[in-house]
C-alpha positions in Angstrom: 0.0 0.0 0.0 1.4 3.6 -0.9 2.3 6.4 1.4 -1.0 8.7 1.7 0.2 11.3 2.8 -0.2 14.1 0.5 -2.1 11.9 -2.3 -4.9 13.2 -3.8 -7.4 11.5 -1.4 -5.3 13.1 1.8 -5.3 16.9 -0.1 -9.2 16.3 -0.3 -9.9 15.2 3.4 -7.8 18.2 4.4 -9.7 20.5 2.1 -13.3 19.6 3.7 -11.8 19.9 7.7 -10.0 23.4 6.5 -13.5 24.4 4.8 -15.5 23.1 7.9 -13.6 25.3 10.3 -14.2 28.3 7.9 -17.7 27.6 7.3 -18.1 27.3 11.0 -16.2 30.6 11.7 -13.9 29.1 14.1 -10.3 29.6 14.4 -7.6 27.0 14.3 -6.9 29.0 18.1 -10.8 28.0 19.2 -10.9 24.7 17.9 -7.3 24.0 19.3 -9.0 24.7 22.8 -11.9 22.9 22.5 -9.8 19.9 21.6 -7.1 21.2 24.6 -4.2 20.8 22.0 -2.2 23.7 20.8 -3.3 25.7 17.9 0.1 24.6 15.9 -1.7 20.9 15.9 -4.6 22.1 14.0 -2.1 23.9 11.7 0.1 21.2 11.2 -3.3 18.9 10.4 -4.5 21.4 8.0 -1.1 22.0 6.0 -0.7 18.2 5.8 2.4 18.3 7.9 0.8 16.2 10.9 -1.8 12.8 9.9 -4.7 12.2 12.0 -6.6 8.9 13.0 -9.8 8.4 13.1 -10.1 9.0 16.9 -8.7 12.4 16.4 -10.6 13.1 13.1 -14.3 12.0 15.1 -12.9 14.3 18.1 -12.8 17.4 15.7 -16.0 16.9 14.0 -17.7 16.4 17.7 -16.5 20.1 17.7 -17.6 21.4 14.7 -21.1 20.1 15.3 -20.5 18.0 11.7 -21.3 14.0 11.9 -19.1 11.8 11.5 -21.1 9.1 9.0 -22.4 12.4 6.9 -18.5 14.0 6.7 -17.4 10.2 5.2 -20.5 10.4 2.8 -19.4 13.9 1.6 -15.6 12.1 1.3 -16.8 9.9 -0.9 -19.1 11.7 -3.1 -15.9 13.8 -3.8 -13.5 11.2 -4.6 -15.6 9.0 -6.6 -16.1 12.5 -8.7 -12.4 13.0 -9.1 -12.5 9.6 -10.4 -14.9 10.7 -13.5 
């Protein structure tokens, strides 16, 4: 299996978290708090410089208010339309 980090797939997931926290006008500084990590490990997530699990990607949806089984849907309706 290939290294995923900064694949296609990867760049995608980190687009829909960075858009999330926009769309939810939060800062990397308040969702850093409500996860009580500092803010440089929400940077280092978004630039793709730091991989998350799953247990850490369900932790920072809880805080967005954004579903876990509905943020996977979205996944895959956009990679399976980079695949057309």
């Amino acid at each position: 299996m290939k290294k995923t980090l900064n694949s296609k797939e990867h760049k995608i997931l980190l687009e829909m978290l960075y858009q999330l926290r926009v769309n939810t006008a939060m800062r990397q500084s308040d969702l850093a708090n409500l996860l009580k990590v500092p803010q440089s490990f929400i940077s280092k997530i978004e630039s793709g410089e730091r991989r998350i699990d799953y247990i850490e990607l369900r932790e920072i949806l809880k805080c967005l208010n954004k579903n876990v089984i509905e943020f996977l849907i979205e996944f895959e309706n956009k990679m399976n339309a980079t695949r057309k």
